[in-house]
C-alpha positions as CSV (number, residue, x, y, z in Angstrom):
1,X,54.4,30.7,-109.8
2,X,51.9,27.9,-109.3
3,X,51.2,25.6,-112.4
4,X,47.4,24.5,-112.6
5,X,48.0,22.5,-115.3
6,X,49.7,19.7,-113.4
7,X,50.7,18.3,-109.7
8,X,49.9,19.6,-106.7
9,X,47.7,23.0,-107.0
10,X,47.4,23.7,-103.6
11,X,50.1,26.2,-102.0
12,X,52.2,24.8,-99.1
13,X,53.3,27.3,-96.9
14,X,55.7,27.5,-94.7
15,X,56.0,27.4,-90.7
16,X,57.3,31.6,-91.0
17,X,54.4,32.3,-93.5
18,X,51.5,30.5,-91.6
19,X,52.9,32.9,-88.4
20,X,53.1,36.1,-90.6
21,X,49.4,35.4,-92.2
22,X,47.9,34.6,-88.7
23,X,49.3,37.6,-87.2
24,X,48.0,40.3,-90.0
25,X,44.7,38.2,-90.1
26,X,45.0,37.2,-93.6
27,X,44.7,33.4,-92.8
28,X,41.6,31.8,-92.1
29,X,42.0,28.3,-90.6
30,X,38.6,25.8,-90.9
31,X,38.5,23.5,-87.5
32,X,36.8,20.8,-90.3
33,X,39.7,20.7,-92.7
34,X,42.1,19.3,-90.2
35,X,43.6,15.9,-91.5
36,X,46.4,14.0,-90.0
37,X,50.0,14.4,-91.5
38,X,51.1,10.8,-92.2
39,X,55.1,10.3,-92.0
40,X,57.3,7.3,-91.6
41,X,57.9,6.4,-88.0
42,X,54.5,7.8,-86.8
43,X,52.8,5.9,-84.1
44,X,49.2,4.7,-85.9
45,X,45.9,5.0,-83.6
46,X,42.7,4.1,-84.0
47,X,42.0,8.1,-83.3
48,X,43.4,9.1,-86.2
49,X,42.5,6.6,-88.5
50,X,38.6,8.3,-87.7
51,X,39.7,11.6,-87.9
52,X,40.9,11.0,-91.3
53,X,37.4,9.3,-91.9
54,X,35.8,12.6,-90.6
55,X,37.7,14.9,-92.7
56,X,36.5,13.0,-95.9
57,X,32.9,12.5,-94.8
58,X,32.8,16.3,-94.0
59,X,34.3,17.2,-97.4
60,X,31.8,14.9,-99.1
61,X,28.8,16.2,-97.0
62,X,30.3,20.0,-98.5
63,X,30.0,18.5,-102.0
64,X,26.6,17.4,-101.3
65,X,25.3,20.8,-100.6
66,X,26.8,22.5,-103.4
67,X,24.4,20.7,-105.7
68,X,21.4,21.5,-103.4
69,X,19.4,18.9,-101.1
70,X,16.4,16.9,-102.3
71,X,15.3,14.1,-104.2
72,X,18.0,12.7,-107.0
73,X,15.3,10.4,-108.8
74,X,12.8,7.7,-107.0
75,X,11.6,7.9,-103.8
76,X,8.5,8.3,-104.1
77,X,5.8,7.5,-101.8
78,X,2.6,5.7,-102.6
79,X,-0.5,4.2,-101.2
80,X,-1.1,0.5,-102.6
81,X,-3.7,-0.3,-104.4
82,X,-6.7,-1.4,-102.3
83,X,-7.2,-5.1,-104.0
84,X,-3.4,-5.7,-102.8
85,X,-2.4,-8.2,-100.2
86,X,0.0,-5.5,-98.8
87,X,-3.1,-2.8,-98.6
88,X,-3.9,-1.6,-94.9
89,X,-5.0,1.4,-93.0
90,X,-1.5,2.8,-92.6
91,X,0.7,0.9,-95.0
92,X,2.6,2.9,-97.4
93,X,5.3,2.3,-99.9
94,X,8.3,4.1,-100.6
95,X,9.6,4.0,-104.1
96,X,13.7,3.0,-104.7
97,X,16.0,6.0,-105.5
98,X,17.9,8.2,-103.9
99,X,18.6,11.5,-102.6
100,X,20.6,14.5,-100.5
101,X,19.4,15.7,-97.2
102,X,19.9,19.2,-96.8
103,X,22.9,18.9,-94.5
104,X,24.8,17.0,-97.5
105,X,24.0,13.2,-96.4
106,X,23.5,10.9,-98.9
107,X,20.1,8.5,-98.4
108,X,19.4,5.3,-100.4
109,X,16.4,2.9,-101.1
110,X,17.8,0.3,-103.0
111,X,14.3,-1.2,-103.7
112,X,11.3,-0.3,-102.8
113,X,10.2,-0.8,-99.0
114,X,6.3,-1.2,-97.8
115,X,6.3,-0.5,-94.7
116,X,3.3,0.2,-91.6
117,X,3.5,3.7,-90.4
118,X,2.6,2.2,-86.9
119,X,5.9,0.4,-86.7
120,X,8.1,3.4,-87.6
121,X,8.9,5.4,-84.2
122,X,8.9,9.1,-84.2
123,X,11.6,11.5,-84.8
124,X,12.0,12.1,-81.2
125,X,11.9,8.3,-80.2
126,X,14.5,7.3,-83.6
127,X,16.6,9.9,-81.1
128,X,16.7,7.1,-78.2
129,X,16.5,4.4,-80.8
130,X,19.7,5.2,-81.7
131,X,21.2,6.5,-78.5
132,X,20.7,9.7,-79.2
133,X,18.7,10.9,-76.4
134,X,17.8,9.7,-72.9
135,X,14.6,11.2,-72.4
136,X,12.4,8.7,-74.9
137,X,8.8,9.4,-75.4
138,X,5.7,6.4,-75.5
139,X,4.8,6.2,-79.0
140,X,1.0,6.2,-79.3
141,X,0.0,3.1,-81.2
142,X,-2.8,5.0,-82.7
143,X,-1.5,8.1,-84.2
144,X,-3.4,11.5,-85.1
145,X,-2.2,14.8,-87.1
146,X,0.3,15.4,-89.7
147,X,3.5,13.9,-90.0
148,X,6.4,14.1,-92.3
149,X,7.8,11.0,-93.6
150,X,11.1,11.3,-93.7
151,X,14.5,9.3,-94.5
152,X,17.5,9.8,-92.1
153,X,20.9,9.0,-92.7
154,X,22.2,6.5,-89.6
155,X,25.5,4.3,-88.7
156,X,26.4,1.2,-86.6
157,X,28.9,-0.9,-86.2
158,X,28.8,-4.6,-87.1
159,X,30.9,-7.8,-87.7
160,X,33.0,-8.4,-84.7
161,X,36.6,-9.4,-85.2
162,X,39.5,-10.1,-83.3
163,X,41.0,-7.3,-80.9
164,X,44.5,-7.7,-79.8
165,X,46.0,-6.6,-76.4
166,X,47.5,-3.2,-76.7
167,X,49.2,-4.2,-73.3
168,X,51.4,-7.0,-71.7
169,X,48.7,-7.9,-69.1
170,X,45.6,-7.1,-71.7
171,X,44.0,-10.2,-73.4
172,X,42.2,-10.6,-76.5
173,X,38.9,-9.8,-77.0
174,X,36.3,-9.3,-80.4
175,X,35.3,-5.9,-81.2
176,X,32.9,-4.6,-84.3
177,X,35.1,-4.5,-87.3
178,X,33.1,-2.4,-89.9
179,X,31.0,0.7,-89.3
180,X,27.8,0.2,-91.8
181,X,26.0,3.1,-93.1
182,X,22.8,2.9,-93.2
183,X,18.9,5.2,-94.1
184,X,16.2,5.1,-91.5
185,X,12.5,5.9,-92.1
186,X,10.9,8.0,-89.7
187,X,7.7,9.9,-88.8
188,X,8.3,13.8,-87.4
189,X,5.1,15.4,-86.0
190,X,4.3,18.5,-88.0
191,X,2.5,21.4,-85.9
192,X,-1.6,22.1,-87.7
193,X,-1.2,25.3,-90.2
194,X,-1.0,28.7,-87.9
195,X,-4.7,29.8,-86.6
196,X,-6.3,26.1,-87.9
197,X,-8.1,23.8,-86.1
198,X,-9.9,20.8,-86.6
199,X,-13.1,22.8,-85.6
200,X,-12.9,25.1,-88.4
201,X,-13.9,22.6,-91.3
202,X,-15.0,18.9,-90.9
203,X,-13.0,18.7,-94.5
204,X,-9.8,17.3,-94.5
205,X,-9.0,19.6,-97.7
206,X,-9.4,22.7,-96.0
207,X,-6.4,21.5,-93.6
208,X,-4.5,20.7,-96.9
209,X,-5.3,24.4,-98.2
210,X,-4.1,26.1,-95.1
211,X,-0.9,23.9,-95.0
212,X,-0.2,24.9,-98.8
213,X,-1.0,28.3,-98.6
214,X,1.2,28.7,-95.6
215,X,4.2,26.3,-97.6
216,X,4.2,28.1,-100.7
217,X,2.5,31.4,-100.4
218,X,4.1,32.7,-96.9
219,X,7.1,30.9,-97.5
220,X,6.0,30.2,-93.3
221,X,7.0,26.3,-93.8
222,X,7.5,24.9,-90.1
223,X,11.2,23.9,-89.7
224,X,12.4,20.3,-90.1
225,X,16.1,19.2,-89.3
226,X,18.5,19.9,-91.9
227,X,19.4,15.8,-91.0
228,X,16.5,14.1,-92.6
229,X,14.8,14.5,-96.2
230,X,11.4,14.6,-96.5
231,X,9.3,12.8,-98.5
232,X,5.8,13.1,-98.1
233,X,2.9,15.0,-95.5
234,X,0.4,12.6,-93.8
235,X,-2.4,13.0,-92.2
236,X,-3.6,10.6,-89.5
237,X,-7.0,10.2,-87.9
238,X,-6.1,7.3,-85.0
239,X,-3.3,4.9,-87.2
240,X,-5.1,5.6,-90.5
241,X,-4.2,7.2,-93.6
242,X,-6.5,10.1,-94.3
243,X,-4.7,11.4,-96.7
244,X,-0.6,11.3,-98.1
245,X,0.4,14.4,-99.9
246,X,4.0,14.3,-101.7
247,X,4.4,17.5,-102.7
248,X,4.3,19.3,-99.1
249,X,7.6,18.5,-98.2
250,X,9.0,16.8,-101.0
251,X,11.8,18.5,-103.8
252,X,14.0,17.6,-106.2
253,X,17.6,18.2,-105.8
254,X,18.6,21.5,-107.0
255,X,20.9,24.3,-105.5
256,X,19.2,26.0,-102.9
257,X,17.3,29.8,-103.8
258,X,18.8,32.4,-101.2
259,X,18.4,35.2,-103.6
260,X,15.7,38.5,-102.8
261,X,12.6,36.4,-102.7
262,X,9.7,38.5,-104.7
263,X,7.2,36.4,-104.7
264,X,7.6,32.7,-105.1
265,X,11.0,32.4,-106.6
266,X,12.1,29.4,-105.7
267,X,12.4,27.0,-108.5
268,X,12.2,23.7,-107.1
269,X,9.4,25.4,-104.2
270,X,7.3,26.5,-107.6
271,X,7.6,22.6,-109.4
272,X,6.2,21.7,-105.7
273,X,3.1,24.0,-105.8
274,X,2.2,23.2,-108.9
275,X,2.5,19.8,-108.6
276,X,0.5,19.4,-105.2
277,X,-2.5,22.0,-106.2
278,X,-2.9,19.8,-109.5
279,X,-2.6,16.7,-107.3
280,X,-5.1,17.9,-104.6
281,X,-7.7,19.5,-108.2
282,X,-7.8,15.7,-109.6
283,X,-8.7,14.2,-106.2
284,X,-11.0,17.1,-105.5
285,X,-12.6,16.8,-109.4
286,X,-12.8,12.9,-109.1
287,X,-14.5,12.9,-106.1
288,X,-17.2,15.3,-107.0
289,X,-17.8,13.1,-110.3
290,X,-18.1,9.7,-107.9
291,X,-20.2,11.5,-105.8
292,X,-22.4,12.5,-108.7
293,X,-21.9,16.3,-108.2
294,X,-20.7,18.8,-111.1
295,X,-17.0,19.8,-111.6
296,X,-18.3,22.5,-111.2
297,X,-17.0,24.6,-107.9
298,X,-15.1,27.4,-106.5
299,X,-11.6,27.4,-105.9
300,X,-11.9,28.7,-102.5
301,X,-14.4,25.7,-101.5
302,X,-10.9,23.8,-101.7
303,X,-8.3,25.9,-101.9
304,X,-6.2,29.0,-100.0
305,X,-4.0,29.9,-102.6
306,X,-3.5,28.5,-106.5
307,X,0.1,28.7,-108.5
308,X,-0.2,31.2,-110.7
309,X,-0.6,28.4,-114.1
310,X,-2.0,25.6,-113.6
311,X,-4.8,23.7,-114.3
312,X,-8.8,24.8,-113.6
313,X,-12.2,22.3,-114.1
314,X,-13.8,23.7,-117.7
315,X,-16.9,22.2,-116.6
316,X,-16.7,25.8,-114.1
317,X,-17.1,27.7,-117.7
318,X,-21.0,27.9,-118.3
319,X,-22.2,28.5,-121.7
320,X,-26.1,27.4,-120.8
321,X,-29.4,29.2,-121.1
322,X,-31.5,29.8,-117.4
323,X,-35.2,30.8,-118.9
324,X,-34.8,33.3,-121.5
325,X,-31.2,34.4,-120.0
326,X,-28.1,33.6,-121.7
327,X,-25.5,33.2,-119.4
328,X,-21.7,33.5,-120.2
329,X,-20.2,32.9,-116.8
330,X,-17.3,31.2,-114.9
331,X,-17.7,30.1,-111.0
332,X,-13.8,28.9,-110.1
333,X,-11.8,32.1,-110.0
334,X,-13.0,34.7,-107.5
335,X,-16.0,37.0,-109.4
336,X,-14.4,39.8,-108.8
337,X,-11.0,38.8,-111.0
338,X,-10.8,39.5,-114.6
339,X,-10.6,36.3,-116.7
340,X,-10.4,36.6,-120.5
341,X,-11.5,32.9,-122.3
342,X,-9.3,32.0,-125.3
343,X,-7.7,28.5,-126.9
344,X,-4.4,27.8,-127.3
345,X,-2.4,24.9,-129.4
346,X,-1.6,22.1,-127.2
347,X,2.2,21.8,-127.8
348,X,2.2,25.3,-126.3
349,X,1.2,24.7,-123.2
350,X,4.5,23.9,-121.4
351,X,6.1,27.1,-122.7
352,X,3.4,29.3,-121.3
353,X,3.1,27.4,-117.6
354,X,7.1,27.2,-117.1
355,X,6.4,31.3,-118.1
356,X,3.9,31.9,-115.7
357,X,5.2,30.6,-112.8
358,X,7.8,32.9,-112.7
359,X,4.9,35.4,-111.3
360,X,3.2,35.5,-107.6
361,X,0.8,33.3,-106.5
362,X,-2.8,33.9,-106.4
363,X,-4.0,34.2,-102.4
364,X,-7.4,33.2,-102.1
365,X,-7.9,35.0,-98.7
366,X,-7.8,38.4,-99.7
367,X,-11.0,40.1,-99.5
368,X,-13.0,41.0,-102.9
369,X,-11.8,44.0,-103.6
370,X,-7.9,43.4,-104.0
371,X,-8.5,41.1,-107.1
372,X,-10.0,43.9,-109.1
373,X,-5.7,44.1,-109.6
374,X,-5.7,40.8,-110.9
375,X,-6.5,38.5,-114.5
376,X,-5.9,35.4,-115.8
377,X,-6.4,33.5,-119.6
378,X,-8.4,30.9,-119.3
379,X,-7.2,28.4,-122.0
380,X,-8.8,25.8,-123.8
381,X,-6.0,23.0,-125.3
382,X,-7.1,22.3,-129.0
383,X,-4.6,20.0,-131.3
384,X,-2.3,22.7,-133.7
385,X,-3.7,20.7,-136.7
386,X,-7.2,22.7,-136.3
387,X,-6.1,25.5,-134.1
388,X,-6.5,28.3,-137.0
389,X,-10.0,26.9,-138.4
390,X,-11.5,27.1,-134.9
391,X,-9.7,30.5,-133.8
392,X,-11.8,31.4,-137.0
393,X,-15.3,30.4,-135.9
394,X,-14.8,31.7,-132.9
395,X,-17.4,34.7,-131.8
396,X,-15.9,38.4,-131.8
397,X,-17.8,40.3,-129.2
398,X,-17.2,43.2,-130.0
399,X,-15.4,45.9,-126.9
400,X,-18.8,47.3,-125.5
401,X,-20.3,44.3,-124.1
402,X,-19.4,42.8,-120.4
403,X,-19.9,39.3,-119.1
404,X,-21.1,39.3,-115.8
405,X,-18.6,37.8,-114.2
406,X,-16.2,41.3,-114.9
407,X,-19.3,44.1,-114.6
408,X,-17.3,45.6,-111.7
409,X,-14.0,46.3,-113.8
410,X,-15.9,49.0,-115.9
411,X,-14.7,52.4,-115.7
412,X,-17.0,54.9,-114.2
413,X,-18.0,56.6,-116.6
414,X,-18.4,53.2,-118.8
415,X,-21.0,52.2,-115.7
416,X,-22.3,56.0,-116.1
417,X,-23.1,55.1,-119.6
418,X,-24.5,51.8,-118.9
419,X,-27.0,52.6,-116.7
420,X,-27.8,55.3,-119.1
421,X,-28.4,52.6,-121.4
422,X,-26.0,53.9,-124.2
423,X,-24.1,50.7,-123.4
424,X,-25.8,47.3,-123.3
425,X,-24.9,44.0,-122.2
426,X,-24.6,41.9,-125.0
427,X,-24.1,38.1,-124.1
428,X,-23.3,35.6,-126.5
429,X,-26.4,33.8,-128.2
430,X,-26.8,29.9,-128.5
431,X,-25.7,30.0,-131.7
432,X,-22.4,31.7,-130.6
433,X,-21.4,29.6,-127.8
434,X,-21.4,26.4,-129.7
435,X,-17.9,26.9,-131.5
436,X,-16.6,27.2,-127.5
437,X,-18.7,24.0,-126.9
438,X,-17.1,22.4,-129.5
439,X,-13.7,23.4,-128.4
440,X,-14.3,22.0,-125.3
441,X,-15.5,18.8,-126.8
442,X,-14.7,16.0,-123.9
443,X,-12.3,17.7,-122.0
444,X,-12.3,18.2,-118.0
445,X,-9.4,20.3,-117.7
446,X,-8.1,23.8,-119.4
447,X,-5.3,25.7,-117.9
448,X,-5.0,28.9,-117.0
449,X,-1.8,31.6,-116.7
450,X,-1.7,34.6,-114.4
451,X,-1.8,37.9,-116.6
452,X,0.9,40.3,-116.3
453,X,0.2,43.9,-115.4
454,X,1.0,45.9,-118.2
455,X,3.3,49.1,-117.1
456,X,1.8,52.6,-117.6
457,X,3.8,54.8,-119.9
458,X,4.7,58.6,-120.2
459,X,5.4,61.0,-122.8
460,X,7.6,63.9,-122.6
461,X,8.2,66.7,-124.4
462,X,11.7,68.2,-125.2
463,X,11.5,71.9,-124.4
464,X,13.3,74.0,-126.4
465,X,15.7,76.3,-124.1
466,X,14.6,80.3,-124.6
């Protein structure tokens, strides 16, 4: 019986068991776990000295998937600051760390590395760089569309030493002594978002929206080779930058989801979404606010699909008076979807958005009617100290009146009722909106968490047997 305890635990068979196993089928022998057998008296070649370095590399690239591909810590890609020396229209810099490509390759940036994207050659051209491929391609020195900026892990050999004759009539030569591992940053084209073209918006943000809804709502991401990590999506309009978005392509290491996918149940897929759509709402917020225009928008002026917690503009919430009209009203979420208003402590905030992105995304595309399905809670983030005290001053509207934002959710006979004017619409006075006001104080952002559906339930009756 084998001891696991100590020694050896791996069963050595023999020569008459390996034939009986292989010939009832009950042995299954891996081409990639083939090692040489060293023994006194064996003739050494360079050919097995390399299969022995295969069979180790292999087993570490096997360990390397187990814990999932993607980025172990750094490696993060940012544009430098415009007052730098290093600053330029396709300059970028790439962050130290480290990570796992997703055929178990380990990549390294021991510092960090600014590099131009017009010196880096294309996936296809880093082919024939390397000898790789002898069809090479021109690189365009002015680059346009989307790219992935990616890492690849490469080899050479380097550091010639002496080679002895392996004959009688041979005669000594120098050959490379050492083979170097190495990481490679490349550019691979990336194909527009399916049924987008640069005709359909002059707005480089509704390219971004299609690309996300098709990444992380269709789960329709465009293939990249299992032999590079990526890092970040660009977008290039002739050499220049128009915009670098991280959280495309980029994840953090993590075992891979293969499970029944309902929904968007990818962990590290659902840190990605939220992190790019809040990304893509502070760019799209702080350039509304340089341009002088209200934070104030609808998602879908930007957007294709939004995580289903995240973060939402509060200056979208309206709490004015037009003329003698008081209006009540919210213009980011479709008008047709159900939003309820509340506040919420601040130090709870993590617990409900890790909560709510275990639901489906919200598609922005669908047409009006489907979100009469959905709701969200709006949330406004007050400090716990004063949480109770303003919950307190809060208005009650009582269950009668209707915001206009939600008119169509009423129930027939609740519309029957209002146009019979036995039901009114009550919206909140001046006077009443002010403790909102005040809990909004000088904040540009509240969050907001997809509602669950809540089941239907059914009685039954035990019937007594006759």
């Amino acid at each position: 019986m084998i001891n696991y305890t100590q020694g050896d635990t791996r069963l050595v068979l023999t020569q008459d068991q390996v034939t009986s196993a292989q010939n009832n089928g009950s042995l299954v022998i891996d081409s990639q776990r083939t090692r040489p057998y060293w023994f006194d008296g064996r003739f050494l070649a360079a050919r097995d000295l390399e299969r022995e370095q295969d069979y180790f590399l292999q087993r570490q690239a096997d360990l390397g998937q187990a814990a999932g591909f993607g980025v172990i810590h750094g490696l993060w890609v940012d544009l430098p600051p415009a007052n730098s020396p290093a600053a330029a229209a396709d300059t970028v810099i790439i962050r130290a760390g480290q990570g796992v490509t997703p055929a178990g390759e380990l990549v390294l940036m021991p510092s960090d590395l600014t590099i131009h994207l017009s010196d880096l050659p294309d996936e296809q051209n880093l082919d024939v760089q390397f000898n790789l491929s002898s069809a090479p391609n021109t690189p365009a020195r002015t680059r346009s569309g989307l790219y992935v900026l990616a890492l690849r892990p490469v080899e050479f050999t380097a550091n010639p030493i002496a080679s002895y004759p392996t004959s009688i009539q041979g005669t000594r030569t120098t050959h490379d002594g050492d083979i170097v591992e190495a990481t490679a940053v490349s550019l691979v084209p990336y194909p527009n978002p399916v049924g987008w073209t640069g005709m359909n918006s002059p707005d480089a943000s509704a390219q971004r929206a299609a690309l996300a809804r098709q990444i992380f709502l269709n789960a329709n991401a465009t293939q990249l080779s299992n032999a590079i990590l990526p890092l970040a999506m660009i977008n290039l309009t002739r050499g220049v930058i128009t915009w670098a978005d991280p959280y495309m392509v980029r994840r953090d290491t993590g075992p891979e989801y293969s499970g029944l996918r309902l929904g968007l149940s990818d962990p590290a897929t659902q840190r990605a979404f939220l992190m790019q759509y809040d990304s893509q709402l502070q760019e799209t917020v702080s350039m509304r606010l340089t341009a002088g225009t209200s934070a104030s928008f609808a998602a879908t002026d930007y957007f294709q699909a939004l995580p289903p917690a995240g973060r939402f503009p509060l200056a979208s919430i309206s709490f004015s008076s037009q003329n003698t009209t008081q209006t009540f009203t919210q213009a980011f979420f479709p008008p047709q979807l159900d939003m309820r208003l509340s506040v919420i402590p601040m130090d709870e905030i993590p617990a409900l958005v890790e909560d709510g992105m275990s639901l489906p995304p919200i598609d922005l595309t669908l047409p009006a009617n489907a979100y009469a399905d959905l709701s969200v809670f709006a949330l406004i983030p007050v400090l716990r100290s004063g949480f109770a005290a303003l919950k307190n001053s809060l208005p009650t509207l009582s269950p009668s009146p209707t915001v206009s934002q939600i008119l169509s959710f009423r129930t027939p006979i609740e519309l029957l009722r209002l146009y019979q004017g036995v039901t009114l619409i009550n919206l909140p006075t001046p006077r009443q909106n002010s403790p909102w006001l005040t809990a909004i104080g000088n904040q540009t952002y509240g969050f907001y968490i997809r509602n669950r559906s809540s089941p239907a339930y059914v009685s039954f009756a035990t019937v007594t047997p006759s």
